[in-house]
The first five atom37 places (N, CA, C, CB, O) and aatype in JSON, in Angstrom:
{
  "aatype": [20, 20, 20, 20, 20, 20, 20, 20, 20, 20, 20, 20, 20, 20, 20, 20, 20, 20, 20, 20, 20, 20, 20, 20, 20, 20, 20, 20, 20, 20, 20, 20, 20, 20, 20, 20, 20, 20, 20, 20, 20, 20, 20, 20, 20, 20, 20, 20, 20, 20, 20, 20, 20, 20, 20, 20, 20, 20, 20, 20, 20, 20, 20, 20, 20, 20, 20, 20, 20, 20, 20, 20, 20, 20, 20, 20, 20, 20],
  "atom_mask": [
    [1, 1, 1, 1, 1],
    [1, 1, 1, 1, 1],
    [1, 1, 1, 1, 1],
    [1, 1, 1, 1, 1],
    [1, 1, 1, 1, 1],
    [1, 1, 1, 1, 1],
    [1, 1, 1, 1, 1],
    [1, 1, 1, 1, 1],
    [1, 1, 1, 1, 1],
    [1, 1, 1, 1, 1],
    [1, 1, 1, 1, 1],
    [1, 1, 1, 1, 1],
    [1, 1, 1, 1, 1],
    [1, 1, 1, 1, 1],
    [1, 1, 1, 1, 1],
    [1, 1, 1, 1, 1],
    [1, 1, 1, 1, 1],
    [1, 1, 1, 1, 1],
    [1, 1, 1, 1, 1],
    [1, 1, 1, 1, 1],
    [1, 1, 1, 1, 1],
    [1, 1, 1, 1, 1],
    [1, 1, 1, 1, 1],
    [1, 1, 1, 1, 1],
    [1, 1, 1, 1, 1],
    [1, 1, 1, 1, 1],
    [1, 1, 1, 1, 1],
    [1, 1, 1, 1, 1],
    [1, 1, 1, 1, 1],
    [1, 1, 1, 1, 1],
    [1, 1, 1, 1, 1],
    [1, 1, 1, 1, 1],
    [1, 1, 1, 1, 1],
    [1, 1, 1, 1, 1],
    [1, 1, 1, 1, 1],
    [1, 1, 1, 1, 1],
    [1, 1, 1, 1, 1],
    [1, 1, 1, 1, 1],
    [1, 1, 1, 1, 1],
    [1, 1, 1, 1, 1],
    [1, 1, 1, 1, 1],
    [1, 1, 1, 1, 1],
    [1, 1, 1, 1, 1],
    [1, 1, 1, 1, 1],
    [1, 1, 1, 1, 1],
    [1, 1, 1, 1, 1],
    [1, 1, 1, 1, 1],
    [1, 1, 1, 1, 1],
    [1, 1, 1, 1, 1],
    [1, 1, 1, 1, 1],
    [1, 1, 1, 1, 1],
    [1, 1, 1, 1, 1],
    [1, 1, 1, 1, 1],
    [1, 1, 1, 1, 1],
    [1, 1, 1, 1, 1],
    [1, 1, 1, 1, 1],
    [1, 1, 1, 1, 1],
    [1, 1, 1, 1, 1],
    [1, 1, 1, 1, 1],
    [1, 1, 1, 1, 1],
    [1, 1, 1, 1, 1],
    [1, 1, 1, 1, 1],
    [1, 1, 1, 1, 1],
    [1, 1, 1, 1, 1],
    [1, 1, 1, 1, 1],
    [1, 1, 1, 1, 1],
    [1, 1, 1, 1, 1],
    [1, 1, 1, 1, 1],
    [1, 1, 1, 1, 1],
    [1, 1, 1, 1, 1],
    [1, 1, 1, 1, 1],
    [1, 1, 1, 1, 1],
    [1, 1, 1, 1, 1],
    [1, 1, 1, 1, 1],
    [1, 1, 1, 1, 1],
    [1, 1, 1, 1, 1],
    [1, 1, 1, 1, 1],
    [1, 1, 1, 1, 1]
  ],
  "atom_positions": [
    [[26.46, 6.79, 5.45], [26.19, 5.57, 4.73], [27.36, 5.26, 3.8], [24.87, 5.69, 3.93], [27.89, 6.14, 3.13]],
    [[27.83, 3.73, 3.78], [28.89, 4.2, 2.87], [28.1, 3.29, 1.71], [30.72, 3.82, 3.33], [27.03, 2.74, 1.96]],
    [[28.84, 3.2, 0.24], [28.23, 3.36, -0.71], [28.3, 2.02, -0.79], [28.59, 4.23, -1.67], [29.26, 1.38, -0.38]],
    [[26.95, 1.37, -1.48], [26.66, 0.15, -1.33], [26.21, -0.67, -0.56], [27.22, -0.18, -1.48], [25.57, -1.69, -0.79]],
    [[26.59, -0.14, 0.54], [26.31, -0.46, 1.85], [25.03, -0.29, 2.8], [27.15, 0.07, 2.34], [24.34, 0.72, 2.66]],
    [[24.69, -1.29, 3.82], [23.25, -1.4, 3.79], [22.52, -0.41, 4.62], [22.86, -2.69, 4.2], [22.89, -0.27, 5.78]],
    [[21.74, 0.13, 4.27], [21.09, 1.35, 4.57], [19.71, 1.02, 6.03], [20.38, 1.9, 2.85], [18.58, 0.65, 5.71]],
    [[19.9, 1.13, 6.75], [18.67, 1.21, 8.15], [17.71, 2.45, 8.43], [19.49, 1.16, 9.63], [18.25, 3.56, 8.51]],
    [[16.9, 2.39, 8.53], [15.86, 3.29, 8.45], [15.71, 3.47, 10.03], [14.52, 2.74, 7.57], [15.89, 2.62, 10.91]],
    [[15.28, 4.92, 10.17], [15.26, 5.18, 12.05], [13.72, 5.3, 12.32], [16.17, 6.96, 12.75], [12.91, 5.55, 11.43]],
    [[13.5, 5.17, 13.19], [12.4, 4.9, 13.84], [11.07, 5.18, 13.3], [12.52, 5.45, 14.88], [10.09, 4.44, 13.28]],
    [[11.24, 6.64, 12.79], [10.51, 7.57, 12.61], [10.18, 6.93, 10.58], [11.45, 9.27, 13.14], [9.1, 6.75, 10.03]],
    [[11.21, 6.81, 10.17], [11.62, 6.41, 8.9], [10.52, 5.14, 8.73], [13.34, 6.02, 8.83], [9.6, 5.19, 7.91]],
    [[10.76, 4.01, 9.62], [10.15, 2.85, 9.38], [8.73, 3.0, 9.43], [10.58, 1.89, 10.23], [8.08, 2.52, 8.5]],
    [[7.95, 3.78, 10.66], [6.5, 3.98, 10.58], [6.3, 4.51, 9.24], [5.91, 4.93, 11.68], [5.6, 3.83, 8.48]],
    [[6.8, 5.64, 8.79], [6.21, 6.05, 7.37], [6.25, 5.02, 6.1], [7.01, 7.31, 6.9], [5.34, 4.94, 5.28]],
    [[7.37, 4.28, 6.07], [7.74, 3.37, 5.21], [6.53, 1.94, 5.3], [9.37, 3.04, 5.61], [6.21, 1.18, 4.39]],
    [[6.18, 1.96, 6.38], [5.23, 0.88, 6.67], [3.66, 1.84, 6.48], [5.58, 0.11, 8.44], [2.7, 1.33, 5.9]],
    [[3.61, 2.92, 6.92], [2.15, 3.53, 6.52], [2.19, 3.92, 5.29], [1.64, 4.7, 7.31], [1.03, 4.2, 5.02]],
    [[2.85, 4.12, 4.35], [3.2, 3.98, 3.05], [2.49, 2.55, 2.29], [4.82, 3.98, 3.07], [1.53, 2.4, 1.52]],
    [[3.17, 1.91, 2.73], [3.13, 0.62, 2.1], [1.59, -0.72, 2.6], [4.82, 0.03, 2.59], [1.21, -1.72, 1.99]],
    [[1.05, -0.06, 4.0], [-0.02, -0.28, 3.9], [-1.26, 0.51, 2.9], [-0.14, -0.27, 5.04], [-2.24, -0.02, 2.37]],
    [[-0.85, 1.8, 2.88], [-1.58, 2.43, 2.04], [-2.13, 2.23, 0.48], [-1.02, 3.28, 2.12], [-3.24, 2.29, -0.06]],
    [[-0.67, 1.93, 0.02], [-0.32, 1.21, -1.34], [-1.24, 0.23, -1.5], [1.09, 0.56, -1.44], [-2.12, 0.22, -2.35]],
    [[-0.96, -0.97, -0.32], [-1.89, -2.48, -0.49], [-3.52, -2.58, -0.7], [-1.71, -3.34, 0.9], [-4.24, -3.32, -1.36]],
    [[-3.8, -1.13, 0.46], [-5.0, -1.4, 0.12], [-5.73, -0.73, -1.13], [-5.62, -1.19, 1.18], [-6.95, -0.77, -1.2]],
    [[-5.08, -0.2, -1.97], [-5.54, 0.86, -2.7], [-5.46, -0.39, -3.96], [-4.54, 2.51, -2.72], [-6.3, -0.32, -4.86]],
    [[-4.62, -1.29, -3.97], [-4.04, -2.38, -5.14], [-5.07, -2.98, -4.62], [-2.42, -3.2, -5.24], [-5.67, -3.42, -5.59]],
    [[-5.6, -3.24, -3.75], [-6.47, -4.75, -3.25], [-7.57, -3.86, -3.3], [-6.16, -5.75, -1.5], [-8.22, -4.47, -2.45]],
    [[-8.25, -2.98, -3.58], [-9.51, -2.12, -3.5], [-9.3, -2.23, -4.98], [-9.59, -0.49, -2.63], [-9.8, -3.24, -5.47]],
    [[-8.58, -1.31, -5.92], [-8.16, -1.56, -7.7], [-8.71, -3.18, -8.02], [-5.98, -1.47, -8.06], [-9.52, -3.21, -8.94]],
    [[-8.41, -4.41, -7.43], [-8.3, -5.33, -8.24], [-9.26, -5.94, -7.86], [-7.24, -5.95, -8.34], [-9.79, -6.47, -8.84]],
    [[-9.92, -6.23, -6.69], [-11.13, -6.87, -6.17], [-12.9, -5.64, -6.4], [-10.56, -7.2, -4.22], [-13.96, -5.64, -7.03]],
    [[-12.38, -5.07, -5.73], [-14.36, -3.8, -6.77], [-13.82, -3.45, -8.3], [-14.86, -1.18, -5.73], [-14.42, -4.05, -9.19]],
    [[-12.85, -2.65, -8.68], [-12.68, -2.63, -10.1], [-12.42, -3.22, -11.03], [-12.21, -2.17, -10.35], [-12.51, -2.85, -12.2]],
    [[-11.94, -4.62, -10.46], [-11.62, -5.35, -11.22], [-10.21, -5.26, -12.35], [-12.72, -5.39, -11.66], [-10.03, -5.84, -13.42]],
    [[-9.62, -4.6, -11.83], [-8.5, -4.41, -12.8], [-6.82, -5.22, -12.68], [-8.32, -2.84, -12.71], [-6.19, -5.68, -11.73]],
    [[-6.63, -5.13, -13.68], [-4.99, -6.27, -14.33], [-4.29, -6.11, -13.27], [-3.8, -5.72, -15.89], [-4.18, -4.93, -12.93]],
    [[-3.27, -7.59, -11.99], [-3.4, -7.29, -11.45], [-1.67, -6.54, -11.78], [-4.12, -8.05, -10.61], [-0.9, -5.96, -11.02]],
    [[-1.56, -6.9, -13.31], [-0.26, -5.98, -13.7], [-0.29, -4.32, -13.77], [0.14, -6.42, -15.17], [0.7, -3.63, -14.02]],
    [[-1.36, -3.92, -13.55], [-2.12, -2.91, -14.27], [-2.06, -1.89, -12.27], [-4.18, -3.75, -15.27], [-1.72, -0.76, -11.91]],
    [[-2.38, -2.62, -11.84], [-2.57, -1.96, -10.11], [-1.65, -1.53, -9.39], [-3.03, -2.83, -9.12], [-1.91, -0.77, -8.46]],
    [[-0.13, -2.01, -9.74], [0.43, -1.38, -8.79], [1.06, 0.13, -9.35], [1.45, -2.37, -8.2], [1.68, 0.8, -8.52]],
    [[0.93, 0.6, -10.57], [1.46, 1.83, -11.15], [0.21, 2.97, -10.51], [1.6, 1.68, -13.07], [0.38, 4.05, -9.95]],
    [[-1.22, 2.18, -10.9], [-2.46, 3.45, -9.99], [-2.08, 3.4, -8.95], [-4.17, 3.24, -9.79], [-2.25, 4.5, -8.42]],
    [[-1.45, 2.47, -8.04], [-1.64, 2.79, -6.54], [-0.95, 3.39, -5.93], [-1.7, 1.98, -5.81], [-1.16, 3.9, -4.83]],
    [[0.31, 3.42, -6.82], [1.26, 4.15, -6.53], [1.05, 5.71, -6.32], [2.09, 3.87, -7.44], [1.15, 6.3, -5.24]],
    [[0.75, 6.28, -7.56], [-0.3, 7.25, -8.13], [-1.44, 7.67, -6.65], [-1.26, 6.3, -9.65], [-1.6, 8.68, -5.96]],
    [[-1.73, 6.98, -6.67], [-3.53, 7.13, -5.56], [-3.05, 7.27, -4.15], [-4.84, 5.34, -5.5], [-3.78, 7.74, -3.27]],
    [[-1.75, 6.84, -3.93], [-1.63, 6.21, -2.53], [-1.01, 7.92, -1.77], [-0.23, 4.48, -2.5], [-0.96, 8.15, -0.56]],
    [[-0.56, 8.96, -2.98], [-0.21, 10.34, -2.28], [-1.65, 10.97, -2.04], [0.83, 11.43, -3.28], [-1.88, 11.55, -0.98]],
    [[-2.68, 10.84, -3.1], [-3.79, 11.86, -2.73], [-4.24, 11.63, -1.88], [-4.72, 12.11, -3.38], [-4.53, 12.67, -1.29]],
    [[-4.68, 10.32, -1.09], [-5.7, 9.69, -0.5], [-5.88, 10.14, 0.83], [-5.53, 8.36, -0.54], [-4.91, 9.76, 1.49]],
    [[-6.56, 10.68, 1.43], [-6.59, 11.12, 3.19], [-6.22, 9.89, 3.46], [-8.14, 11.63, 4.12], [-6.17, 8.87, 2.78]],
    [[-5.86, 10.25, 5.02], [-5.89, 8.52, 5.53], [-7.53, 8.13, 5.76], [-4.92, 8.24, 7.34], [-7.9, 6.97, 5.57]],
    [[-8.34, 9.05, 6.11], [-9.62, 8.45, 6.67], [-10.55, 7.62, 5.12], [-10.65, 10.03, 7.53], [-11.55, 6.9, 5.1]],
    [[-9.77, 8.08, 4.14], [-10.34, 7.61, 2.53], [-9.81, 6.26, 2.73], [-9.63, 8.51, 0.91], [-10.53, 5.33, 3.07]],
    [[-8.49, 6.15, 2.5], [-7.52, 5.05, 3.17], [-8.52, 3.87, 4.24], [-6.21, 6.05, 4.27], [-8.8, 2.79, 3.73]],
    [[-8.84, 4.08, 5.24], [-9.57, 3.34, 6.14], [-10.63, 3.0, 5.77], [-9.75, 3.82, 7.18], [-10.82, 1.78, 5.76]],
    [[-11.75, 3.88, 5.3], [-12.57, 3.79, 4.7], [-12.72, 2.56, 3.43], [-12.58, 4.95, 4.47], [-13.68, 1.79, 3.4]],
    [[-11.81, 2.55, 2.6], [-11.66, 1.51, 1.78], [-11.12, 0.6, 2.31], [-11.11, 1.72, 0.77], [-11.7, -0.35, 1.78]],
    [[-10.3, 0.12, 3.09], [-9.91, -1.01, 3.7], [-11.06, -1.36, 4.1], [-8.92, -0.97, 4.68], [-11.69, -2.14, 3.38]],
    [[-11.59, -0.92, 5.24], [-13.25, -1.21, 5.98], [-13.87, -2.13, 4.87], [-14.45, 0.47, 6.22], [-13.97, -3.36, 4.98]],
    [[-14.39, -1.2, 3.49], [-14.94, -1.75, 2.55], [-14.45, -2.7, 1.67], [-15.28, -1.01, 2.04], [-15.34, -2.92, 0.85]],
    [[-13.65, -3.23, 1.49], [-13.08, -4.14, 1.01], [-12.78, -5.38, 1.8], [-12.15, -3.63, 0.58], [-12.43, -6.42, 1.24]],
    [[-12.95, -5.26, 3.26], [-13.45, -6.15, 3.79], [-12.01, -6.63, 4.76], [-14.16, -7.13, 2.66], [-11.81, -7.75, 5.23]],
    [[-11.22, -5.56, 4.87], [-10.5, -5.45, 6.2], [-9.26, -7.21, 5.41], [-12.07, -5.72, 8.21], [-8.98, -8.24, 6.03]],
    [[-8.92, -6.88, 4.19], [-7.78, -8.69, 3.61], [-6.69, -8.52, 4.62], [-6.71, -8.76, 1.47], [-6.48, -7.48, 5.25]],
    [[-6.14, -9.44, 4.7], [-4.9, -9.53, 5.18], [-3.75, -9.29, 4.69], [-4.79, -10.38, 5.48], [-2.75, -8.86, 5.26]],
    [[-3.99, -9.75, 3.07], [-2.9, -9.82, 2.25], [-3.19, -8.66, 0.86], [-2.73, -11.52, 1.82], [-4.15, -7.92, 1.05]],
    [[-2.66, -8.54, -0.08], [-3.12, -7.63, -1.16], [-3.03, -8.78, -2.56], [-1.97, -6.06, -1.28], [-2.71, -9.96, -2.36]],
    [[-3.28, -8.37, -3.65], [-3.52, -9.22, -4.73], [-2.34, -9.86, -5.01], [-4.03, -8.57, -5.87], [-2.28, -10.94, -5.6]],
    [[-1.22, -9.14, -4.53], [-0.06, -10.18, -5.14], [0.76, -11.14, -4.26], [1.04, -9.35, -5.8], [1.86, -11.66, -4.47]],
    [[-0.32, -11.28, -2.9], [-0.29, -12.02, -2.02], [0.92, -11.16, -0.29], [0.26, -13.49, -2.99], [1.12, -11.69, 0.81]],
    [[1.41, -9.83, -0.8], [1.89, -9.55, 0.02], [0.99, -9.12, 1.42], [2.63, -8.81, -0.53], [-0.21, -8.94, 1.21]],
    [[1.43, -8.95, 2.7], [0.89, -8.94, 3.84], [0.27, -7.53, 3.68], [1.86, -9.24, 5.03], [1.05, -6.69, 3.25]],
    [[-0.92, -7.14, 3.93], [-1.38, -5.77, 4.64], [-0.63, -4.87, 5.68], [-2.52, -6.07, 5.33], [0.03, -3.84, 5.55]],
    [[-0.91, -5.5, 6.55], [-0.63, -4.95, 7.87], [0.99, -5.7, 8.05], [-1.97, -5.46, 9.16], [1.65, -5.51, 9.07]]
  ]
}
């Protein structure tokens, strides 16, 4: 990589980076829609929540929250 310079993620890299970041959404969009919480306030827990969580906890709350498309700060889910 040279320095500054733009960095590409390999194959393997991008699935995690994307199951990551679905994980995150739903945990912010579960935080702000049942708990009701700031939606300034959600992305520091989810961050937080998004290492403990099984994935089947993960699914489980998506399911229950009613499967959004998007998360509270309007970014995409899936």
């Amino acid at each position: 990589m040279k320095k500054y310079g733009k960095v590409r993620l390999s194959e393997k890299g991008a699935a995690i980076a994307k199951r990551m970041n679905f994980r995150h959404r739903v945990i912010e969009s579960f935080l702000f829609a049942k708990l009701g919480m700031d939606k300034k306030k959600i992305h520091g827990e989810a961050h937080a929540l998004e290492h403990w969580a099984s994935d089947e906890t993960i699914m489980r709350l998506y399911r229950f929250i009613g499967r959004p498309k998007t998360d509270p700060h309007g970014k995409s889910i899936r």
